[in-house]
VEXDREN-2710 file (C-alpha; in Angstrom, 1 decimal):
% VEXDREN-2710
k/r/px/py/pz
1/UNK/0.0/0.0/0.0
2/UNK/2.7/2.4/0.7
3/UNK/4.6/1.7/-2.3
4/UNK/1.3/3.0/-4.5
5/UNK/0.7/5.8/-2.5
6/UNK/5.0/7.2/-2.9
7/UNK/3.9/6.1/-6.6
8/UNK/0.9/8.3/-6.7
9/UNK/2.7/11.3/-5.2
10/UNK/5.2/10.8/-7.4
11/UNK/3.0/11.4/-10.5
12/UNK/1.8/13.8/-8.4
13/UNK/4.6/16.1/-8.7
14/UNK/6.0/15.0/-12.2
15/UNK/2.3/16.3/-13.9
16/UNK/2.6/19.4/-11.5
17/UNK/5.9/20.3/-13.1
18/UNK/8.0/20.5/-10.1
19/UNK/11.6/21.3/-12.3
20/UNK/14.1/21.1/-9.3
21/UNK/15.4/17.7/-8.6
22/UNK/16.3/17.1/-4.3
23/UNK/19.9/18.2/-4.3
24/UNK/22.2/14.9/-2.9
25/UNK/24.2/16.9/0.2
26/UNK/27.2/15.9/2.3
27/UNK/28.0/17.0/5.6
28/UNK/29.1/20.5/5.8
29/UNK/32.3/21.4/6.9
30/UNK/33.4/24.3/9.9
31/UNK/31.0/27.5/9.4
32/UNK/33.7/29.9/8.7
33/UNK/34.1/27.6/5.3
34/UNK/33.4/28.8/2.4
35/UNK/30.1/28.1/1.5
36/UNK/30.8/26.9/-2.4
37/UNK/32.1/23.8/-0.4
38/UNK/29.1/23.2/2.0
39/UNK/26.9/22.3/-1.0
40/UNK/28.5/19.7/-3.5
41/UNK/25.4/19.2/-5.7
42/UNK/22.8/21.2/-6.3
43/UNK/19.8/21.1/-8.8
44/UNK/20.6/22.4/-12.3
45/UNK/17.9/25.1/-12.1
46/UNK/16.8/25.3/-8.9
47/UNK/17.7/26.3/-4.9
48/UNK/18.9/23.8/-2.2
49/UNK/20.2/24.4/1.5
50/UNK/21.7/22.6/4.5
51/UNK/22.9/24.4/7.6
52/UNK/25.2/24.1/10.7
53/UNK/24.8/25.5/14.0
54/UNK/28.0/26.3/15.3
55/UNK/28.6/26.8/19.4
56/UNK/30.3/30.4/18.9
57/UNK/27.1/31.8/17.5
58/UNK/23.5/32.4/18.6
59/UNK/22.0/31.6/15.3
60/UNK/22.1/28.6/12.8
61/UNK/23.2/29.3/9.5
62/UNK/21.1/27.8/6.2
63/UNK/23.1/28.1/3.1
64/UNK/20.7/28.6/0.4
65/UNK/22.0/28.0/-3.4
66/UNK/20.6/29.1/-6.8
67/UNK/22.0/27.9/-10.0
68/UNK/20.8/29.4/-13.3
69/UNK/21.5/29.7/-16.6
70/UNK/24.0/32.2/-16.3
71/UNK/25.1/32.5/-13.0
72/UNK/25.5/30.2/-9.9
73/UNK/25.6/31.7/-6.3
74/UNK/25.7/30.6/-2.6
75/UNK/24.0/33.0/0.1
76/UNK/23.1/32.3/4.2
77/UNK/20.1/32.6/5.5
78/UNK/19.6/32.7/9.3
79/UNK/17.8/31.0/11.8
80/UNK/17.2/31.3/16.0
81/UNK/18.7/34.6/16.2
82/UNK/16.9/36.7/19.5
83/UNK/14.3/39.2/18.1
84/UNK/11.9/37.6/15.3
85/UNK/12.1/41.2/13.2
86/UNK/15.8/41.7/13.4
87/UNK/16.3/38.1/11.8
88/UNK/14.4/38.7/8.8
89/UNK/15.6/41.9/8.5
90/UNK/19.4/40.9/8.1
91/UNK/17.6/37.2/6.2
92/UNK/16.6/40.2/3.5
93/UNK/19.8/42.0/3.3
94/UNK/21.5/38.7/2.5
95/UNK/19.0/37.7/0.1
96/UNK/19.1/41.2/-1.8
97/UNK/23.3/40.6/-1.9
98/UNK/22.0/37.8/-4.8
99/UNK/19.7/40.9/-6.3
100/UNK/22.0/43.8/-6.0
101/UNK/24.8/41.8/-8.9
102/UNK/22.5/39.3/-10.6
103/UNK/19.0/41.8/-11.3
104/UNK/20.5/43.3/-14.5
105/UNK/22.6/40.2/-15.8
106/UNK/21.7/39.6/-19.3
107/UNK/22.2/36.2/-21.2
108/UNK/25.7/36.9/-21.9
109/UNK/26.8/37.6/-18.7
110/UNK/28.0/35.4/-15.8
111/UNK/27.9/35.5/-12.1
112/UNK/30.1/32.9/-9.3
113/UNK/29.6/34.2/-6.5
114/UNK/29.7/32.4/-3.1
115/UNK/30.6/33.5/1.0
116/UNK/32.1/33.0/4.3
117/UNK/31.1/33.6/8.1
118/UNK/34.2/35.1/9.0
119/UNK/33.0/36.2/11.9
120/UNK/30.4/34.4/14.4
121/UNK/31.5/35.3/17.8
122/UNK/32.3/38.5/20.0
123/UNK/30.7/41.8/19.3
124/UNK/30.1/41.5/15.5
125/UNK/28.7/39.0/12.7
126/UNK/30.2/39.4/9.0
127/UNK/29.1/37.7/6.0
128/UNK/32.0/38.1/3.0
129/UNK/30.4/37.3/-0.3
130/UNK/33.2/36.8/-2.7
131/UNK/32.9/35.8/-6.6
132/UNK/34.0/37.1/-10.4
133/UNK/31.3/39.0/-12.7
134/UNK/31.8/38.7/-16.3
135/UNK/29.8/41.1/-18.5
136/UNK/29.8/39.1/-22.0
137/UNK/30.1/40.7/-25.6
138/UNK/28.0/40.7/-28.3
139/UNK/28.5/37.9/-30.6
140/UNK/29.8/35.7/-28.4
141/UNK/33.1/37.7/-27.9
142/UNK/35.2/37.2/-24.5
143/UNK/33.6/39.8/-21.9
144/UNK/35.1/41.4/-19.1
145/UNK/35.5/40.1/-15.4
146/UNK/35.5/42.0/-12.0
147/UNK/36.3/41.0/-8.6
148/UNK/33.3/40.6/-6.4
149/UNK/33.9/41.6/-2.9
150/UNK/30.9/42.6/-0.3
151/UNK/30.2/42.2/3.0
152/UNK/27.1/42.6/5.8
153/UNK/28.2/43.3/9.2
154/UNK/26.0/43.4/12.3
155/UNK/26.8/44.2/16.1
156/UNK/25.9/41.4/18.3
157/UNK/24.7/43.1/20.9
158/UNK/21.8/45.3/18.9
159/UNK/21.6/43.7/15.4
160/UNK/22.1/46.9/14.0
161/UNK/24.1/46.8/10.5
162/UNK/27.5/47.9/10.6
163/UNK/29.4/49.7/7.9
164/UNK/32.3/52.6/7.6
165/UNK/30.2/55.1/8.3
166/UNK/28.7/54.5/11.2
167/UNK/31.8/52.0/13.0
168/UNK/34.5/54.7/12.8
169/UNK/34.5/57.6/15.4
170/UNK/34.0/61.1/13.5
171/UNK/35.5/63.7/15.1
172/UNK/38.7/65.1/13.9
173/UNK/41.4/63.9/16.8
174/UNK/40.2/60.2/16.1
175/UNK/39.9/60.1/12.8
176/UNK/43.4/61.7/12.9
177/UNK/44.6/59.0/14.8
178/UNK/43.3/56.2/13.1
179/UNK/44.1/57.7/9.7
180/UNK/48.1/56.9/10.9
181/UNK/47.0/53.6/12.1
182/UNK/45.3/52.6/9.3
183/UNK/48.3/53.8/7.3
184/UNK/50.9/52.1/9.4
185/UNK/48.8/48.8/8.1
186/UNK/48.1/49.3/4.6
187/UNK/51.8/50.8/3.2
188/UNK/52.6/53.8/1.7
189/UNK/51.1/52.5/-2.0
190/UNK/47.5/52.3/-0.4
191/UNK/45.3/54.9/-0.4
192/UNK/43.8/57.3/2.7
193/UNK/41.5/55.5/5.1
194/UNK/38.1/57.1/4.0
195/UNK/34.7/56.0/5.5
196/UNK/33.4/54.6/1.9
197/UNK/35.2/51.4/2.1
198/UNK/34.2/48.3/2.2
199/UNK/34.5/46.6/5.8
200/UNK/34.2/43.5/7.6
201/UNK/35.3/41.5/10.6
202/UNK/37.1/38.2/11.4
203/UNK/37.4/37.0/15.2
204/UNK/40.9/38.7/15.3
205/UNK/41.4/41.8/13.0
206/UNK/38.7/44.4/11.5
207/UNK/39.3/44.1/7.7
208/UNK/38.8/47.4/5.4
209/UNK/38.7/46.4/1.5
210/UNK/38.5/48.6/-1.7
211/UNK/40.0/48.6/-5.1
212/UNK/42.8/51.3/-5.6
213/UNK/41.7/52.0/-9.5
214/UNK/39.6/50.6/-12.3
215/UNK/41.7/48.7/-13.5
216/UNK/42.8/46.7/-10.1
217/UNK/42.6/42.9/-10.9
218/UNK/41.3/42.2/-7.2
219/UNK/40.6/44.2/-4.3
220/UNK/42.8/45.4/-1.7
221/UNK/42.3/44.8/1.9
222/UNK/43.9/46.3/5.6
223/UNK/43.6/43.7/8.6
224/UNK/44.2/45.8/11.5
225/UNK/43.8/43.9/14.8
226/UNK/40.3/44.6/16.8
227/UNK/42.7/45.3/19.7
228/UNK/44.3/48.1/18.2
229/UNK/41.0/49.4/16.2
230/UNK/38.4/49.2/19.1
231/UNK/39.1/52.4/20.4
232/UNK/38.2/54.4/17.6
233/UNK/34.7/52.6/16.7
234/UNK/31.6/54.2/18.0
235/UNK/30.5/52.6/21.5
236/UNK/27.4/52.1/21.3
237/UNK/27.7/52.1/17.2
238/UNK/24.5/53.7/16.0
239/UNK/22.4/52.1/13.5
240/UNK/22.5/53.7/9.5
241/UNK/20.3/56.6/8.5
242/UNK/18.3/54.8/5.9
END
């Protein structure tokens, strides 16, 4: 009886035109892995997800992958996080990382894109999404790549979102100071610390990121160690103007 009933449902769902086939998963490795090697098959056209809970976090991270036509990409989505609004508040940032470089893709174009937790413990949470865009040519013609590097930060304690703008104190004495710091880091090729870059955390160091021109094959990043760079963040850090 049970085998004719799996049957039935089985018809079930071929008629109904279900197009993504159950994704065959293995055990995920550490969370701060990247997340292109959590999932090891995935449907052709279609999402899948596992998820780890690690003990140096709150929360339980569900990696969620798309493959399309033109572009394949890897995004979290969190889960048991305190305060039912602030999770799917930061669930839709993460999600709209996907829209923000796949949205205008044509045909020609391709997207890899996948991410790390490289941070999950202490006073902040950072999700590095990393990956190449390729912008194809007409005709079929070789296109041009770019680095992709973006991350989402978040302060433990409140949730809020973090970025350059609102971590770094603003008044001229610290800014001052953490100018030569951040200087003392990056070398004298690297540009001024400015409050547009990109930012991000691992358990040791605070990591600023940008490219130095157009033309930069990959993007630049300062580690600075959290012990050194604490002092100048905001305390509390105030959440963005939006």
């Amino acid at each position: 009886m049970q085998k004719w009933i799996a049957f039935g449902i089985f018809s079930i769902l071929l008629l109904g035109g279900a197009g993504a086939v159950c994704a065959k998963m293995q055990q995920p490795p550490p969370l701060t892995a990247p997340a292109g090697q959590v999932l090891q098959h995935s449907s052709p056209d279609g999402e899948s997800d596992t998820s780890r809970k690690t003990s140096k976090a709150d929360f339980e991270v569900t990696n969620q992958t798309i493959h399309r036509a033109h572009f394949a990409a890897d995004y979290p989505q969190i889960k048991g996080l305190t305060g039912v609004l602030a999770e799917e508040n930061i669930n839709q940032d993460l999600e709209n990382i996907i829209r923000k470089y796949s949205e205008d893709m044509t045909t020609s174009d391709k997207l890899n894109l996948s991410y790390e937790v490289a941070s999950s413990s202490g006073d902040f949470y950072s999700f590095v999404f990393h990956g190449m865009l390729t912008q194809g040519m007409p005709n079929g013609a070789a296109g041009e790549s770019f680095p992709v590097l973006d991350a989402l930060n978040y302060d433990a304690r409140t949730n809020s979102r973090i970025t350059s703008e609102n971590l770094m104190k603003s008044d001229k004495k610290s800014m001052t100071a953490f100018s030569k710091l951040f200087s003392s880091y990056a070398g004298k090729d690297a540009k001024a610390f400015g409050d547009d870059m990109g930012v991000y955390f691992t358990d040791a160091d605070v990591v600023f990121y940008f490219l130095k021109n157009d033309a930069a094959v990959g993007y630049t990043q300062v580690h600075i160690p959290l012990v050194e760079a604490k002092p100048f963040f905001n305390d509390p850090i105030q959440p963005l103007n939006k």
